[in-house]
C-alpha positions in Angstrom: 85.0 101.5 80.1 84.7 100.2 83.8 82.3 102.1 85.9 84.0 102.5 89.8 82.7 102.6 93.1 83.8 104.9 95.1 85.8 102.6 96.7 88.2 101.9 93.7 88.2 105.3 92.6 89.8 106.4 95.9 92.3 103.5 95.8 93.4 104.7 91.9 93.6 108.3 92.7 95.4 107.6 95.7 97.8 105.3 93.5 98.6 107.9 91.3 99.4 110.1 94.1 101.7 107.6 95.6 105.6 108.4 94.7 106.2 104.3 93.9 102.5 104.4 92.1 101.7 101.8 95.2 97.7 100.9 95.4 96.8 100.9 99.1 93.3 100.8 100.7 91.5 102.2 103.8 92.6 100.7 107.0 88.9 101.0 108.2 87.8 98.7 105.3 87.4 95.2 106.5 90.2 93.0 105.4 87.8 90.5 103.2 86.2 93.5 102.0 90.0 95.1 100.7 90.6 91.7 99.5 87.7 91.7 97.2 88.3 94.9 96.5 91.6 94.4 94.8 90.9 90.7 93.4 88.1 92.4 91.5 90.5 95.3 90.1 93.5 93.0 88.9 90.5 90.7 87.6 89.3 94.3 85.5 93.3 94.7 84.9 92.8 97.7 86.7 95.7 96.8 88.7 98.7 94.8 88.1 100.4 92.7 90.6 104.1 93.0 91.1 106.0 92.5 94.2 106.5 95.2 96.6 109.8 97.2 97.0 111.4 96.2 100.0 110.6 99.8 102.1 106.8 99.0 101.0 106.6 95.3 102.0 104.2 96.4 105.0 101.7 97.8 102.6 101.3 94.3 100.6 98.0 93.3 100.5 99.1 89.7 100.9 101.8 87.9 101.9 103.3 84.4 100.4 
């Protein structure tokens, strides 16, 4: 099992809070800082990348 910072365990409990199960981070975390963040929890399958619904595109964590 994957020990968490707090900073992932706040993202995953706020996940499972969300009504589309989105992940979303802390505006007040830097943006390289939320990028590593979530490139280390889809590494760690803790996540799983799937595009956004269209009423949630503003929450994507990057755009293509």
């Amino acid at each position: 099992m994957t020990k968490l910072s707090d900073t992932p365990s706040v993202i995953l409990s706020q996940a499972g809070q969300h009504e589309a199960l989105l992940a979303t981070a802390s505006t007040n975390l830097p943006a390289a800082a939320r990028q590593a963040v979530f490139r280390s929890m889809l590494k760690n399958q803790l996540l799983k990348e799937l595009p956004a619904p269209a009423e949630y595109r503003d929450l994507g964590w990057r755009q293509d």
